[in-house]
N, C-alpha and C positions, 0 to 999 in steps of 0.2 A: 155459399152463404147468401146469395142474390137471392131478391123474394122472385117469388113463383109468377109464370101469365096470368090475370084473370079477366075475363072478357069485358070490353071495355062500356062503363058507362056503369057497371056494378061498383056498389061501397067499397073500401075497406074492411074488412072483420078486422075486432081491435085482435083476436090471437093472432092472424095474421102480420098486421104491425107490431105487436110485442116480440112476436119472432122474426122479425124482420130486422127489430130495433138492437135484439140481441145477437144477429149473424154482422150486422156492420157494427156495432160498438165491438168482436171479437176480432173486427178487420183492423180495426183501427188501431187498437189495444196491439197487436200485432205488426204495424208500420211504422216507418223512421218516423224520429222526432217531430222531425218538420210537419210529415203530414198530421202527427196527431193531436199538436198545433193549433195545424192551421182547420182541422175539423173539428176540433172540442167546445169550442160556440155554438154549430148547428146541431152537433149531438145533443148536447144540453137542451135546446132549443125543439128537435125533437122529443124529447122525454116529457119535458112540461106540453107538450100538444099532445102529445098519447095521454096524459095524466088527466086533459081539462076535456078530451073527449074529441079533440080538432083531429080525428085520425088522418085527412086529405093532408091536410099541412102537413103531419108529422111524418108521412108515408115520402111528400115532396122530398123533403128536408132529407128523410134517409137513402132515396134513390138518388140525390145531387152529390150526397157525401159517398154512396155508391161507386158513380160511376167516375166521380174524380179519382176514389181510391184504383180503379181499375185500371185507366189513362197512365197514372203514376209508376205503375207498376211496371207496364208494357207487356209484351208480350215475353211467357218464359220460353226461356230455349230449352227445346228437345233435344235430350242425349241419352244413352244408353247407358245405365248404371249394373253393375255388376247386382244380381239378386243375393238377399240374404243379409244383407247390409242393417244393422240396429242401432238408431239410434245416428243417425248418419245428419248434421248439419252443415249444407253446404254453404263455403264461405263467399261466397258472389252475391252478389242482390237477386234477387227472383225480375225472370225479363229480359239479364243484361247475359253477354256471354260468358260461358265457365272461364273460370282462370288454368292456367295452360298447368298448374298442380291437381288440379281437380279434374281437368280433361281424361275421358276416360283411354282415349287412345294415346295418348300423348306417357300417361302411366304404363300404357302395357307394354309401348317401347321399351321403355325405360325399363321395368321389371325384364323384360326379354335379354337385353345389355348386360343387366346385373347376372341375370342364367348365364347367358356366355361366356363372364366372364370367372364363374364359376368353374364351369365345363374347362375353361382356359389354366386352372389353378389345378386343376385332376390331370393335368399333360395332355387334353383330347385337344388335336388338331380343331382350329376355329373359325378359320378365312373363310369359308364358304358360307358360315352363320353370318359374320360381321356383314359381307356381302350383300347376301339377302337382307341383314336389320338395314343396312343405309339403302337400300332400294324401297324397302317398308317405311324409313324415314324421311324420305325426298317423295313419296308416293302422298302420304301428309302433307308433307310440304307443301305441295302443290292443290291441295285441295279435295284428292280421290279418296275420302274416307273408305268405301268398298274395297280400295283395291289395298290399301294400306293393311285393313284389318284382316282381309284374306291372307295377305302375304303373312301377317303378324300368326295368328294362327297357325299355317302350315309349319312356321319357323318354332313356335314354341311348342309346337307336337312332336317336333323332333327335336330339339334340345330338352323339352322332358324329359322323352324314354329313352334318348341317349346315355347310359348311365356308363360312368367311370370307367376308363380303359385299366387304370389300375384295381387293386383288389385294397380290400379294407386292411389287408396284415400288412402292403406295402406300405400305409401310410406313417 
């Protein structure tokens, strides 16, 4: 939504600012309360300078309300989302870290637990799953994403296609 480089000491084009005016007016429209606040004076303030033909000023105005919205934001945090996902809104702030229910490793334990304990209700032996999950568990814990999700992995490729030591007529 940030307007474009344009080499320096060249005008503004008013398309330029009117798209400029509408990628942060969408930022905004888009930010907590606070910020949209505390920016709906220079937006307005922009619009009437795009309107009387002051493009410098209005262009000022929307790169200041720009980059405070950016600052505010911080930076997002990178995680790995499962694809295929629609319609998916995450409930954390954009910048801050995922919440430990939205963590994507943190769920897969968790789903893998739930398979074992599955596997657990079919009479299949399970201590050697549990094992490797709190190894997988404490491997998080401490920070080794890589080794956590490898371990997780190998664990749920074999608690998938482990299937039922009993037969479907015993149940």
């Amino acid at each position: 939504m940030s307007r474009s480089p344009r080499p320096r000491g060249t005008p503004p084009r008013r398309e330029e600012v009117e798209g400029f005016l509408e990628g942060v007016t969408l930022r905004v429209a888009h930010a907590a309360p606070a910020e949209r606040e505390r920016h709906a004076a220079s937006l307005a303030e922009a619009r009437r300078g795009l309107a009387l033909g002051r493009l410098h000023d209005a262009e000022a105005r929307l790169v200041a309300i720009d980059q405070a919205l950016a600052e505010a934001e911080g930076e997002p945090e990178l995680s790995e989302f499962p694809r295929g996902l629609v319609g998916y809104v995450a409930k954390g702030d954009r910048g801050h870290p995922t919440p430990d229910d939205e963590e994507p490793m943190a769920n897969r334990i968790r789903v893998i637990a739930r398979l074992i304990e599955v596997r657990r209700s079919e009479g299949r032996p399970v201590e050697a799953w549990v094992k490797a999950l709190r190894e997988a568990q404490a491997a998080y814990a401490d920070g080794d994403r890589a080794r956590a999700k490898r371990l997780c992995d190998s664990l749920l490729g074999e608690v998938e296609t482990d299937g039922p030591r009993r037969s479907a007529t015993e149940a």
